[in-house]
mmCIF file of the N, C-alpha and C atoms, coordinates in Angstrom:
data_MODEL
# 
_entry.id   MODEL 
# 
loop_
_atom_site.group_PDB 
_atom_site.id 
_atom_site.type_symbol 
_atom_site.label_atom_id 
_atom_site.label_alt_id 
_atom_site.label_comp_id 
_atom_site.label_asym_id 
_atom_site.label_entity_id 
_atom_site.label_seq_id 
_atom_site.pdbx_PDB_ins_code 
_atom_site.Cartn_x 
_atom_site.Cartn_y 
_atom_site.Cartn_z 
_atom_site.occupancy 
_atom_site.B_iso_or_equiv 
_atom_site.pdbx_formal_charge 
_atom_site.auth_seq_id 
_atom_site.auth_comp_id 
_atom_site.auth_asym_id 
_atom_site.auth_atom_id 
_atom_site.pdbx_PDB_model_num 
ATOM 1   N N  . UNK A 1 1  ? 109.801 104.923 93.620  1.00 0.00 ? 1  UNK A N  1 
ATOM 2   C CA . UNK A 1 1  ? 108.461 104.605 94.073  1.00 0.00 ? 1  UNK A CA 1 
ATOM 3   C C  . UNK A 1 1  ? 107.626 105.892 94.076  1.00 0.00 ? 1  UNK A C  1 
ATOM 4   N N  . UNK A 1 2  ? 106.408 106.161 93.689  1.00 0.00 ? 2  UNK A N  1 
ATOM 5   C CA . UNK A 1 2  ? 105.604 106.636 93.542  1.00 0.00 ? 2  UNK A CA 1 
ATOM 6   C C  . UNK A 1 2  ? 104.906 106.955 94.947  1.00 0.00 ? 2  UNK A C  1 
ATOM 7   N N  . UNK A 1 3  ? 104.575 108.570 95.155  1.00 0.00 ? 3  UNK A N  1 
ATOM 8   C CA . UNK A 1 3  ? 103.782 108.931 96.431  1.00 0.00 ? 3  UNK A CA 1 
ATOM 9   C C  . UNK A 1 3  ? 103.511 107.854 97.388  1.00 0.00 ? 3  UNK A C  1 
ATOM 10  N N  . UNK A 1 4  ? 102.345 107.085 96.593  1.00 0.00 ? 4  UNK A N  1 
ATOM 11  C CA . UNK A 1 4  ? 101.938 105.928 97.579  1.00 0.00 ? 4  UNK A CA 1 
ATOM 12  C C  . UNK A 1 4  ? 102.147 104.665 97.181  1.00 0.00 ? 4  UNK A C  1 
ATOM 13  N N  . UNK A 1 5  ? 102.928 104.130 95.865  1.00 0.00 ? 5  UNK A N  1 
ATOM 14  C CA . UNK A 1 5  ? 102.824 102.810 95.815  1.00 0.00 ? 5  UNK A CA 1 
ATOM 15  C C  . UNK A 1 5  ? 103.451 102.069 97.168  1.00 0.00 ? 5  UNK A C  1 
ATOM 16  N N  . UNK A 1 6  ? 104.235 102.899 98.576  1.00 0.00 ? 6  UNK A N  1 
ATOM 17  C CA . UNK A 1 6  ? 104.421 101.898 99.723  1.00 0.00 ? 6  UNK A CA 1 
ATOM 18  C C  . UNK A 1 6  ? 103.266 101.195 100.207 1.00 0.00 ? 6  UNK A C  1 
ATOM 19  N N  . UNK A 1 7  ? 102.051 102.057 99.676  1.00 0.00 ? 7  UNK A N  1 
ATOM 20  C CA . UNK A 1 7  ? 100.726 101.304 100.652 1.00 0.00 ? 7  UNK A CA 1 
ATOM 21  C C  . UNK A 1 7  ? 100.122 99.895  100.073 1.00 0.00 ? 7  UNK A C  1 
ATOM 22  N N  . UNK A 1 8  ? 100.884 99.689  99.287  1.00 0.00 ? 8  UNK A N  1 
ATOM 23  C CA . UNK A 1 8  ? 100.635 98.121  98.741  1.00 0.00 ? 8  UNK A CA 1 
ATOM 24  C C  . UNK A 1 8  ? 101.641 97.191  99.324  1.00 0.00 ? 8  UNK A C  1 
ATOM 25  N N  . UNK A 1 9  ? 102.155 97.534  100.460 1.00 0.00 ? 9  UNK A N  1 
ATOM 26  C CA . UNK A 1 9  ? 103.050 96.989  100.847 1.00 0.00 ? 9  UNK A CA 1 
ATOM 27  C C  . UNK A 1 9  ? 102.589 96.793  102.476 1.00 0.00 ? 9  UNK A C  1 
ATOM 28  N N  . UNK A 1 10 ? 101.856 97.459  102.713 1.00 0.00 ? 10 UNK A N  1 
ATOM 29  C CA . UNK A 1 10 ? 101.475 98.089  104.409 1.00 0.00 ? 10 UNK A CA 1 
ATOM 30  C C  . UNK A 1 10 ? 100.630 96.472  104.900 1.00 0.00 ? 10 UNK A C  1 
ATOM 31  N N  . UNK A 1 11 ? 100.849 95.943  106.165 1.00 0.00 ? 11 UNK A N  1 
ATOM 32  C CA . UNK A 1 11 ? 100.283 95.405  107.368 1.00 0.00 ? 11 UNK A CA 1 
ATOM 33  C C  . UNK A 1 11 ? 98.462  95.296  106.500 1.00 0.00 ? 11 UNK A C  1 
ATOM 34  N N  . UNK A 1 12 ? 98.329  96.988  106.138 1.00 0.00 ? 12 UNK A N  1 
ATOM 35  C CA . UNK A 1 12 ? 96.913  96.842  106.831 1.00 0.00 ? 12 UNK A CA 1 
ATOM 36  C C  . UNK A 1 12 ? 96.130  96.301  105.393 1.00 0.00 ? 12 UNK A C  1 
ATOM 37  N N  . UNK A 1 13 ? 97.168  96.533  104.302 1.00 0.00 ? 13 UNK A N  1 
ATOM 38  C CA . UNK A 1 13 ? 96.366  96.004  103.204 1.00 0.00 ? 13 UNK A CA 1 
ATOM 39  C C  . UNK A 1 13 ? 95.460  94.174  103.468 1.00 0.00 ? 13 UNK A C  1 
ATOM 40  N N  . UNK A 1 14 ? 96.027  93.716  104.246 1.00 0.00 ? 14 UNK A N  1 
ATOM 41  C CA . UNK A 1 14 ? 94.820  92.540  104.672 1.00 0.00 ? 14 UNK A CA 1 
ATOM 42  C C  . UNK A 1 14 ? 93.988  92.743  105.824 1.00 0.00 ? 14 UNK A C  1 
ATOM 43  N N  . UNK A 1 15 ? 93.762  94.110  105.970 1.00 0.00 ? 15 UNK A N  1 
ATOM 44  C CA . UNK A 1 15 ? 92.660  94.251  106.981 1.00 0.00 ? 15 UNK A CA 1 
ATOM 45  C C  . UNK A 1 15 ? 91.478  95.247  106.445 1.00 0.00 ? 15 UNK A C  1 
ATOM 46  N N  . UNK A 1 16 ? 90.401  94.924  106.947 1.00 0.00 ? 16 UNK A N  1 
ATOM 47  C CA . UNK A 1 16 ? 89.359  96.587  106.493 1.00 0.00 ? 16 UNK A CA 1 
ATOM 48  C C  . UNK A 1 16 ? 89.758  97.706  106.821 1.00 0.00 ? 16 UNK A C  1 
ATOM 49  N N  . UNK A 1 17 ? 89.315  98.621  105.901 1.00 0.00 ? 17 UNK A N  1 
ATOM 50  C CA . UNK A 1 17 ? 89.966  100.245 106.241 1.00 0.00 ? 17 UNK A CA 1 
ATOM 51  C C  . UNK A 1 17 ? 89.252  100.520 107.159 1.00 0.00 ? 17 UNK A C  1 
ATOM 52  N N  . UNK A 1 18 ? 88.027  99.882  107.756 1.00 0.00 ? 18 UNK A N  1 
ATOM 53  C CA . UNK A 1 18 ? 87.345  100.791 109.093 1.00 0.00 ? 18 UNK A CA 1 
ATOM 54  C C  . UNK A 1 18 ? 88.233  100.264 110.616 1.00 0.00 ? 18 UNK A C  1 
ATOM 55  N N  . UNK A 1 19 ? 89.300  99.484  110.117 1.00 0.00 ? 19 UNK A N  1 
ATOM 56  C CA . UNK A 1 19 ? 90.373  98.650  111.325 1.00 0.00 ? 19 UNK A CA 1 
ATOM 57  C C  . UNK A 1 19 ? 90.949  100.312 111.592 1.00 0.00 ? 19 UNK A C  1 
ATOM 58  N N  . UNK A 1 20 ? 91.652  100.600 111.412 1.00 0.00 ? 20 UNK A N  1 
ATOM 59  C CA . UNK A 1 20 ? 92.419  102.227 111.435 1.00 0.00 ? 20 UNK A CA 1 
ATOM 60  C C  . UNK A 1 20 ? 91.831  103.388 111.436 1.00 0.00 ? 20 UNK A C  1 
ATOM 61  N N  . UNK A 1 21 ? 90.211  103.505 111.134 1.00 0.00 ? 21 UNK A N  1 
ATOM 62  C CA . UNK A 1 21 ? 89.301  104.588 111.819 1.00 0.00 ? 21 UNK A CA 1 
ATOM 63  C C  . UNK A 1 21 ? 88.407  104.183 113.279 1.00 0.00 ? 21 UNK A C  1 
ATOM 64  N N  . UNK A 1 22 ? 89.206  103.886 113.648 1.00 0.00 ? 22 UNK A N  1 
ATOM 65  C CA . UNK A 1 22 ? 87.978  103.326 114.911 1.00 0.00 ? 22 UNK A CA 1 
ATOM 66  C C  . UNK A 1 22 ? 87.554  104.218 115.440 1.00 0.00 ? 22 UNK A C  1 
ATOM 67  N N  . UNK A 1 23 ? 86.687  103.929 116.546 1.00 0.00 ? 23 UNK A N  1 
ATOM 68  C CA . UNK A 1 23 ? 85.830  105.011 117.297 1.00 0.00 ? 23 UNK A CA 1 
ATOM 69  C C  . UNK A 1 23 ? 86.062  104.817 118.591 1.00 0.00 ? 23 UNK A C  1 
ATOM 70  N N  . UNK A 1 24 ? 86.926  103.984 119.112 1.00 0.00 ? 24 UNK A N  1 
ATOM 71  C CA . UNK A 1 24 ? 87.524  103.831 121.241 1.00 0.00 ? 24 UNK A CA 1 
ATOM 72  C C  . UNK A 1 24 ? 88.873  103.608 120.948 1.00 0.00 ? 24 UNK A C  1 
ATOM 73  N N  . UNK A 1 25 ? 89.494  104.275 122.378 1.00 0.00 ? 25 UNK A N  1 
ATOM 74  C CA . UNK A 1 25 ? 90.635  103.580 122.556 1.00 0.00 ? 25 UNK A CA 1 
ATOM 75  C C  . UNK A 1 25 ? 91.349  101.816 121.961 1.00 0.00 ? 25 UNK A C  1 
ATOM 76  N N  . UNK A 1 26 ? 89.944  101.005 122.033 1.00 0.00 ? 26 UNK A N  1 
ATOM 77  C CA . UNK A 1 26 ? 90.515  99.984  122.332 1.00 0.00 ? 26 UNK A CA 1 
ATOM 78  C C  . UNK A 1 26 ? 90.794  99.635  120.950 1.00 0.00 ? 26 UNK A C  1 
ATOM 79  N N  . UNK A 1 27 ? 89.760  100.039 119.765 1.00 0.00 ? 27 UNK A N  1 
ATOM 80  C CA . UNK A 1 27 ? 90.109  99.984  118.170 1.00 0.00 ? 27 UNK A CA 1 
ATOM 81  C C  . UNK A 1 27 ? 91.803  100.679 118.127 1.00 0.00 ? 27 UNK A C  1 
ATOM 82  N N  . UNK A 1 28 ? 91.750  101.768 118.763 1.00 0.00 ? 28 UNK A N  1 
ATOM 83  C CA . UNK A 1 28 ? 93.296  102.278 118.224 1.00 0.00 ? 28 UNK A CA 1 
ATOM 84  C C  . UNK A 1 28 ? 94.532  101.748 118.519 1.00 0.00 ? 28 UNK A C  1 
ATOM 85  N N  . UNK A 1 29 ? 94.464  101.139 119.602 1.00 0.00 ? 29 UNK A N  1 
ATOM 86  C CA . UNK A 1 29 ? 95.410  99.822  120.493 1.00 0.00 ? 29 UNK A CA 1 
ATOM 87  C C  . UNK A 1 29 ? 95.496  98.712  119.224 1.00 0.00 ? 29 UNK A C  1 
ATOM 88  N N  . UNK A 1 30 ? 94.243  98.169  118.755 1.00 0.00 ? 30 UNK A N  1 
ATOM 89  C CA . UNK A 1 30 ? 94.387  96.921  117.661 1.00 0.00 ? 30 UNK A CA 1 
ATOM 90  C C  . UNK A 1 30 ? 95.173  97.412  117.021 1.00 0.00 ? 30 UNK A C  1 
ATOM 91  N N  . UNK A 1 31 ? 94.794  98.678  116.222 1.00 0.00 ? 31 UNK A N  1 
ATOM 92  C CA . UNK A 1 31 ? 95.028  98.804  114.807 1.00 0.00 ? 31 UNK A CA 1 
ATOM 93  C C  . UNK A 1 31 ? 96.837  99.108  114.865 1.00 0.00 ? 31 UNK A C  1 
ATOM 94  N N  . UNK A 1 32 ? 97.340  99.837  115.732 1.00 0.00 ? 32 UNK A N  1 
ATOM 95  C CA . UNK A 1 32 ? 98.510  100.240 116.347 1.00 0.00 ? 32 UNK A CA 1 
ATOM 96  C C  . UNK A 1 32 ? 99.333  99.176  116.658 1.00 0.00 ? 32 UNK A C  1 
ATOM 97  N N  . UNK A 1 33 ? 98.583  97.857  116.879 1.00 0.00 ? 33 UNK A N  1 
ATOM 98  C CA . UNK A 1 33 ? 99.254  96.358  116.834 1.00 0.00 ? 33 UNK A CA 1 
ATOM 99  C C  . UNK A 1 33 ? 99.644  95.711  115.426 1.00 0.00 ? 33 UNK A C  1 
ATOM 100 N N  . UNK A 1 34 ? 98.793  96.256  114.486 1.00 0.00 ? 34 UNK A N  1 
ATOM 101 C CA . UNK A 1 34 ? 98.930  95.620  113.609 1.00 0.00 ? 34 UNK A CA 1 
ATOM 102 C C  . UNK A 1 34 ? 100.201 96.405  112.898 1.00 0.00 ? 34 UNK A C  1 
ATOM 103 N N  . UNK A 1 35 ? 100.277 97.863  113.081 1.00 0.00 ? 35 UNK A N  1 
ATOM 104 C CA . UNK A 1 35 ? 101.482 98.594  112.252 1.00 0.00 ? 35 UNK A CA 1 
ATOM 105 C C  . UNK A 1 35 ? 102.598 98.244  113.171 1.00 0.00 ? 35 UNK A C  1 
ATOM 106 N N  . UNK A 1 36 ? 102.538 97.883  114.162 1.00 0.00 ? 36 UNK A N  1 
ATOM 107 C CA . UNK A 1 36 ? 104.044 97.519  114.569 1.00 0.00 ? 36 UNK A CA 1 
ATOM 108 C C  . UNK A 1 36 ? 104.950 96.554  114.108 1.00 0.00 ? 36 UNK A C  1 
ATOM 109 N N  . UNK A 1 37 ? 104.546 95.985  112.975 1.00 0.00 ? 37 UNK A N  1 
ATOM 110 C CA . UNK A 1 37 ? 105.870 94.963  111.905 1.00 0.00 ? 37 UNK A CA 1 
ATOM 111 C C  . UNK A 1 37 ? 105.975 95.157  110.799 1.00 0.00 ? 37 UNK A C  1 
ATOM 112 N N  . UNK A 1 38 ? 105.149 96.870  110.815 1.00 0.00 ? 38 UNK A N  1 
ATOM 113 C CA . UNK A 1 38 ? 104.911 96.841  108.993 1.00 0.00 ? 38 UNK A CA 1 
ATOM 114 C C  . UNK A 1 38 ? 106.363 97.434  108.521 1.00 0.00 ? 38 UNK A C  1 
ATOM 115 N N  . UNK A 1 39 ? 106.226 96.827  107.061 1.00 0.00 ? 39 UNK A N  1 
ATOM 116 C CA . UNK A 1 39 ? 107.664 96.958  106.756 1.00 0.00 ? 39 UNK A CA 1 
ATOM 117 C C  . UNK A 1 39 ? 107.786 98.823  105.896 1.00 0.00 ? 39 UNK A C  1 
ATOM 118 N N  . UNK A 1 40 ? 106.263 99.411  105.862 1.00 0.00 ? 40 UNK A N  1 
ATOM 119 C CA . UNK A 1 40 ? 106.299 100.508 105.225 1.00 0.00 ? 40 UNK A CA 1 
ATOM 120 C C  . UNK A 1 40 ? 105.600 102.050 106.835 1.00 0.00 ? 40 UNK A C  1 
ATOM 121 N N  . UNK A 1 41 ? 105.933 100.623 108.072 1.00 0.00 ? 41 UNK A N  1 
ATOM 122 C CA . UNK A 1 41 ? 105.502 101.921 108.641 1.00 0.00 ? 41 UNK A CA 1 
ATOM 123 C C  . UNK A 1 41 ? 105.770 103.436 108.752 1.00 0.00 ? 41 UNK A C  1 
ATOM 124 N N  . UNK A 1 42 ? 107.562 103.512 108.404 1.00 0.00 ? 42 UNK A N  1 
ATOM 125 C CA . UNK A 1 42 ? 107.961 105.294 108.602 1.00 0.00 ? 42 UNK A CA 1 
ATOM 126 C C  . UNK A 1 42 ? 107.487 105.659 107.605 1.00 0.00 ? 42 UNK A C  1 
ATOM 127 N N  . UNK A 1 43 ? 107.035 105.500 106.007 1.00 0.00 ? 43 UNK A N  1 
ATOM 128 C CA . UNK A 1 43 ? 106.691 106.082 105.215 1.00 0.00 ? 43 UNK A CA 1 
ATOM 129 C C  . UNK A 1 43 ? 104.910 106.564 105.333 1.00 0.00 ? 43 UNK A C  1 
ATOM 130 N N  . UNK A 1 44 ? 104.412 105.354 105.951 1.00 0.00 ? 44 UNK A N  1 
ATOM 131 C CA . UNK A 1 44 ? 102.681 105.808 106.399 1.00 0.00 ? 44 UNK A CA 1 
ATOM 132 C C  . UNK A 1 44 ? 102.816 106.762 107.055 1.00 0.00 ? 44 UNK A C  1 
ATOM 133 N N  . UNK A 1 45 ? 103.788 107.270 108.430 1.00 0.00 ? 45 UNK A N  1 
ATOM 134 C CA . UNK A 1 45 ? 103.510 108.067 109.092 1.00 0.00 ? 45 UNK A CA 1 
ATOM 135 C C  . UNK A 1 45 ? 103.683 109.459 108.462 1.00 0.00 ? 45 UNK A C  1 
ATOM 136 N N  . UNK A 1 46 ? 104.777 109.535 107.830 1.00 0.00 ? 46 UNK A N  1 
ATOM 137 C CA . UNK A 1 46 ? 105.450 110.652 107.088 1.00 0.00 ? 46 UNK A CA 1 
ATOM 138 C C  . UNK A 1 46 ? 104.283 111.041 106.199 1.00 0.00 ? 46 UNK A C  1 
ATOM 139 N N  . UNK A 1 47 ? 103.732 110.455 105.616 1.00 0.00 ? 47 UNK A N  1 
ATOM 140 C CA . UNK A 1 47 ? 102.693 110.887 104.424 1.00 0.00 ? 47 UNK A CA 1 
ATOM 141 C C  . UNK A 1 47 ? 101.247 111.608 105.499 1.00 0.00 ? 47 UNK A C  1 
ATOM 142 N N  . UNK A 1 48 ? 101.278 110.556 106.506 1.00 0.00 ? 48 UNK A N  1 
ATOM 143 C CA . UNK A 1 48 ? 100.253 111.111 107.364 1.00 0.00 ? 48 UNK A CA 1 
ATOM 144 C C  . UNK A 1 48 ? 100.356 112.592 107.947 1.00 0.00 ? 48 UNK A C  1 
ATOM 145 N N  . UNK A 1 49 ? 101.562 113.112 108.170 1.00 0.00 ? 49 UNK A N  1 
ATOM 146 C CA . UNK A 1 49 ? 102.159 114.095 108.912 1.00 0.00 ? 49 UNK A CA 1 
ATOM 147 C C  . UNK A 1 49 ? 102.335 115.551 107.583 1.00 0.00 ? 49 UNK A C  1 
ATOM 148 N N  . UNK A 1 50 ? 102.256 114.549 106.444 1.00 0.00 ? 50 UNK A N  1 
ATOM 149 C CA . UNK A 1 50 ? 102.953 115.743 105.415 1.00 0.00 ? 50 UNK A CA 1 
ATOM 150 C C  . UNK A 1 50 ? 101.661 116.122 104.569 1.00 0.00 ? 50 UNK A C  1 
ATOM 151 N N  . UNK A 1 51 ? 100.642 115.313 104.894 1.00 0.00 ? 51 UNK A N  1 
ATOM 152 C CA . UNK A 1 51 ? 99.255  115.595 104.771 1.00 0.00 ? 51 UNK A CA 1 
ATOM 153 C C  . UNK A 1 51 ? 98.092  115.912 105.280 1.00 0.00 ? 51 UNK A C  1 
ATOM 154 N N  . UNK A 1 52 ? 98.836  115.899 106.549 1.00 0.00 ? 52 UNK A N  1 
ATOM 155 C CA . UNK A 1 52 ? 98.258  116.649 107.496 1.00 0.00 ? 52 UNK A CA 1 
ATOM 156 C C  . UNK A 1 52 ? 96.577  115.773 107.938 1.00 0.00 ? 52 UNK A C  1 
ATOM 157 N N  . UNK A 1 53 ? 96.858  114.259 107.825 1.00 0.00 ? 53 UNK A N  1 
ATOM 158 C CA . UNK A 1 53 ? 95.495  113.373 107.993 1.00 0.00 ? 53 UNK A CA 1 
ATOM 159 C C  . UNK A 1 53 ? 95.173  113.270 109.328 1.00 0.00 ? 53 UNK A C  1 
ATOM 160 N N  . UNK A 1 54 ? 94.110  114.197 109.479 1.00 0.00 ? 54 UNK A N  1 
ATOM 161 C CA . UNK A 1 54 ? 93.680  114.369 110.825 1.00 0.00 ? 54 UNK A CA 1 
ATOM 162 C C  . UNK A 1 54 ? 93.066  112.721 111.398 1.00 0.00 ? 54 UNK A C  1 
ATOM 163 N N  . UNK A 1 55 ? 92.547  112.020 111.115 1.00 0.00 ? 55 UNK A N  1 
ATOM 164 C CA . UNK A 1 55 ? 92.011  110.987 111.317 1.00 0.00 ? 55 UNK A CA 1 
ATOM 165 C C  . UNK A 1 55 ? 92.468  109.599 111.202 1.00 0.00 ? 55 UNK A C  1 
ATOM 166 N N  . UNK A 1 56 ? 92.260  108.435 112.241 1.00 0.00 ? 56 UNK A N  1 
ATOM 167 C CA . UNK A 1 56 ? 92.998  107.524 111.722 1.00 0.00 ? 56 UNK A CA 1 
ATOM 168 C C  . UNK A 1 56 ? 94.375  106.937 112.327 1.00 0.00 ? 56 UNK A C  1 
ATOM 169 N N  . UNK A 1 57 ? 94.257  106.046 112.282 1.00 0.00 ? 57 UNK A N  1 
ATOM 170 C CA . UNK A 1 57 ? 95.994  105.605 112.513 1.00 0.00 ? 57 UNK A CA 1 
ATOM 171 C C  . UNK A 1 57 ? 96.831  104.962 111.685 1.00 0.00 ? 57 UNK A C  1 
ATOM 172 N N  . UNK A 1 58 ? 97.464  105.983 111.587 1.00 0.00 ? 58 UNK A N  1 
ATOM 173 C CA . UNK A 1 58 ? 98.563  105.905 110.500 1.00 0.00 ? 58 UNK A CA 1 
ATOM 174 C C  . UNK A 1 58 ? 99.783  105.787 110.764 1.00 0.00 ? 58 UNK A C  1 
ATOM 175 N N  . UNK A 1 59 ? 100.753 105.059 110.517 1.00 0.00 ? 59 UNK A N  1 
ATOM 176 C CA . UNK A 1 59 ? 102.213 104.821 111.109 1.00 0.00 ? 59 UNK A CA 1 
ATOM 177 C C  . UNK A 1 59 ? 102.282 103.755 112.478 1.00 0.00 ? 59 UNK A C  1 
ATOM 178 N N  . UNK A 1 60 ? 101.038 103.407 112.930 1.00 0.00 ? 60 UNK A N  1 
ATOM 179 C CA . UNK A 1 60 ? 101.385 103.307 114.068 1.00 0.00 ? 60 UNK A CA 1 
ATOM 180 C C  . UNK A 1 60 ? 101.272 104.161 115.414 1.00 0.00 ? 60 UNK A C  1 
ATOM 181 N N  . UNK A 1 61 ? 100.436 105.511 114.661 1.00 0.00 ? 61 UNK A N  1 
ATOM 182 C CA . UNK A 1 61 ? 100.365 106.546 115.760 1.00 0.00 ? 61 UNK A CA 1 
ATOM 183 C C  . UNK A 1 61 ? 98.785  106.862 115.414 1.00 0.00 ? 61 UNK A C  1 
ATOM 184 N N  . UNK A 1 62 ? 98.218  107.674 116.849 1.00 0.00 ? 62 UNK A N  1 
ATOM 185 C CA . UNK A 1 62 ? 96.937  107.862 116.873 1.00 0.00 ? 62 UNK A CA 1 
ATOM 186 C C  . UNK A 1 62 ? 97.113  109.459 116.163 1.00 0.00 ? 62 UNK A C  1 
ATOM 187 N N  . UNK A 1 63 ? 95.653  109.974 116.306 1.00 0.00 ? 63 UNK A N  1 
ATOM 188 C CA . UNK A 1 63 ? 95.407  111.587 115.974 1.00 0.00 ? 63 UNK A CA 1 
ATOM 189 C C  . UNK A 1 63 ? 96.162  112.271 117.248 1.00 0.00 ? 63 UNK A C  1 
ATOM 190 N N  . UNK A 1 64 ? 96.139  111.926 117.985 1.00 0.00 ? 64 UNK A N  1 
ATOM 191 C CA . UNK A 1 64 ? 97.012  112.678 118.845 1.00 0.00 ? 64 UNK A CA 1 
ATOM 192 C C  . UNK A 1 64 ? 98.019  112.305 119.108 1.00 0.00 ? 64 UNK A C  1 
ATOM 193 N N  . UNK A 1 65 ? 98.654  111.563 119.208 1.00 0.00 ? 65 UNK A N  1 
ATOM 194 C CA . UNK A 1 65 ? 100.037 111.245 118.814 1.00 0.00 ? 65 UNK A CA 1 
ATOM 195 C C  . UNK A 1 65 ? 100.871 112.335 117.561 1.00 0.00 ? 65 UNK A C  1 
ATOM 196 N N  . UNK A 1 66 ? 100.203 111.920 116.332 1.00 0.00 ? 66 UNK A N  1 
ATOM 197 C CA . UNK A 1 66 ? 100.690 112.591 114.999 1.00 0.00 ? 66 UNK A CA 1 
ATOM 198 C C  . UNK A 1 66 ? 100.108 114.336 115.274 1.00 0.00 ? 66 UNK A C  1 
ATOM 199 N N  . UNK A 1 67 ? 99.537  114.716 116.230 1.00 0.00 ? 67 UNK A N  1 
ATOM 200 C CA . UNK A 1 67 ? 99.468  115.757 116.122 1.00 0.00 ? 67 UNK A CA 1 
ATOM 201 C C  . UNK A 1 67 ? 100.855 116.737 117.846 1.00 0.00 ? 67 UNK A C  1 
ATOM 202 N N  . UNK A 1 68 ? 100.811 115.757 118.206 1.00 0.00 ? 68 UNK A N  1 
ATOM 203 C CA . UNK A 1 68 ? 102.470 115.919 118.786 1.00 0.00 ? 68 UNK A CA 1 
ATOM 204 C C  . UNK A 1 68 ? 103.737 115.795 118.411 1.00 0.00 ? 68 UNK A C  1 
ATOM 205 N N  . UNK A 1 69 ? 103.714 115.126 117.270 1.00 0.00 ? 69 UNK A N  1 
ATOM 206 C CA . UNK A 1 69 ? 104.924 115.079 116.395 1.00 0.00 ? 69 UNK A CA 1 
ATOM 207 C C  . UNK A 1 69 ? 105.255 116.484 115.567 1.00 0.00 ? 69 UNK A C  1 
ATOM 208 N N  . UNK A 1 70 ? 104.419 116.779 114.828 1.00 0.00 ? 70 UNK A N  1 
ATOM 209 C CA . UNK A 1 70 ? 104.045 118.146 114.246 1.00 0.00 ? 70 UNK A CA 1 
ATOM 210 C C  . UNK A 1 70 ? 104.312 119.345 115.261 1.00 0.00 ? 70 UNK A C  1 
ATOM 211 N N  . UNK A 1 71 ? 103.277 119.194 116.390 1.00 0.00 ? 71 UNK A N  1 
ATOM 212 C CA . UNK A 1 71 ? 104.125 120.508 117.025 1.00 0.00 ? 71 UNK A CA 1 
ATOM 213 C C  . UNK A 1 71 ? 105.252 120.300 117.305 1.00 0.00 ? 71 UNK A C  1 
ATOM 214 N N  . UNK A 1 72 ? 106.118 118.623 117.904 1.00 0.00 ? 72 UNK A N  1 
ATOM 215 C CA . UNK A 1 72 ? 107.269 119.363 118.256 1.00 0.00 ? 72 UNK A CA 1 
ATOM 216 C C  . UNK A 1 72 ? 108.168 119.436 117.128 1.00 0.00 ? 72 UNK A C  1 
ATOM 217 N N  . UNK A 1 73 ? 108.037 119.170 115.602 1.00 0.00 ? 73 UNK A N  1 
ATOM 218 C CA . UNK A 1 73 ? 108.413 119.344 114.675 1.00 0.00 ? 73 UNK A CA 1 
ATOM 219 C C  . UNK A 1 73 ? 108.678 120.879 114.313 1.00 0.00 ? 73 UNK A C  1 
ATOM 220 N N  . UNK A 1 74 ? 107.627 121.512 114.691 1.00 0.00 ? 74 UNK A N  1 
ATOM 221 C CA . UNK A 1 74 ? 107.687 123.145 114.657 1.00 0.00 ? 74 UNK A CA 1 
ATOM 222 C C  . UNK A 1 74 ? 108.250 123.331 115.780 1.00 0.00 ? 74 UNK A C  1 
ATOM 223 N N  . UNK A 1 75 ? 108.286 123.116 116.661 1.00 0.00 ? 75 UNK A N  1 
ATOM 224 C CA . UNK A 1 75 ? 109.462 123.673 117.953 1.00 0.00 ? 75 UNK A CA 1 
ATOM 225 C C  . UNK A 1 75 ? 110.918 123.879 116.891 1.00 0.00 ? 75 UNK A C  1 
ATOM 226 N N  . UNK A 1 76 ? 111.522 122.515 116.965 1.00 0.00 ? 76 UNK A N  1 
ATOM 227 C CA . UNK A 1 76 ? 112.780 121.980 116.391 1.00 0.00 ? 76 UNK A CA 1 
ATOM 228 C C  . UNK A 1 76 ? 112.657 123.201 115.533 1.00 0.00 ? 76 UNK A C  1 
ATOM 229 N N  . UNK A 1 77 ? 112.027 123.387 114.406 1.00 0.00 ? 77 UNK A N  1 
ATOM 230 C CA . UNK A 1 77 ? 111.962 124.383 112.996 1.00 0.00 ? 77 UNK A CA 1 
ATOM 231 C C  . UNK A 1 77 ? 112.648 125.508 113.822 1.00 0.00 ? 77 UNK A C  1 
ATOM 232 N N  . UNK A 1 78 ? 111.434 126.173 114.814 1.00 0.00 ? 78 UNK A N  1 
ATOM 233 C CA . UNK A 1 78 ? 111.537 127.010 115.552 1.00 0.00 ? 78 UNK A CA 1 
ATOM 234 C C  . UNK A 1 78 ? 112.870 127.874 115.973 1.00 0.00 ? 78 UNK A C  1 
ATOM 235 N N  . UNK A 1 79 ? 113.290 126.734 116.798 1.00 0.00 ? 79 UNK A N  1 
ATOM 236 C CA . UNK A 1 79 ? 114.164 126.404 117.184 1.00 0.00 ? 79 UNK A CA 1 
ATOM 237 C C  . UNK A 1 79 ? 115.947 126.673 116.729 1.00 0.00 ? 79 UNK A C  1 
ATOM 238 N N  . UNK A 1 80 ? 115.726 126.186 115.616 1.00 0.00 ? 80 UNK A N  1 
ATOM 239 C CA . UNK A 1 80 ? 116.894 126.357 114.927 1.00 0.00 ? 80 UNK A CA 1 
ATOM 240 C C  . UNK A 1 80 ? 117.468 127.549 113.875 1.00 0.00 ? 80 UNK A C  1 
ATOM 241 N N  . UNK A 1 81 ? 115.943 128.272 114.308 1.00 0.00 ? 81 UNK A N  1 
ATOM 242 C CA . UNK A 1 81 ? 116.412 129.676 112.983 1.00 0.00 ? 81 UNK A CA 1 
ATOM 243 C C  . UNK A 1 81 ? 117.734 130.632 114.419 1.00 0.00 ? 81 UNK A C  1 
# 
């Protein structure tokens, strides 16, 4: 499979892309409902994380969420030298 051909596979492909940029809490709660059965969610997040997509919910996780994964990703790195 190709970089992204998982995203033809994703939850959100039957929703609008402005579902996963919202602007309140309460948009990021929906959209975060909808990735919870997707069958390509660990790969959205991973791409989100390895691309560093500040915006958005991706995987199932908010901007701050995915930006706690990352640091403690660099801890672990850290960590283990």
């Amino acid at each position: 499979m190709d970089d992204t051909e998982w995203m033809a596979k994703g939850n959100c492909r039957f929703e609008p892309p402005a579902t996963f940029f919202p602007s309140d809490g309460v948009g990021v709660e929906i959209a975060k409902r909808i990735c919870e059965t997707c069958p390509v969610k660990a790969q959205c997040l991973e791409h989100a994380l390895v691309n560093r997509i500040d915006h958005g919910v991706w995987g199932g996780t908010s901007e701050r969420q995915r930006r706690r994964i990352l640091k403690s990703r660099r801890v672990s790195v850290g960590a283990g030298r």
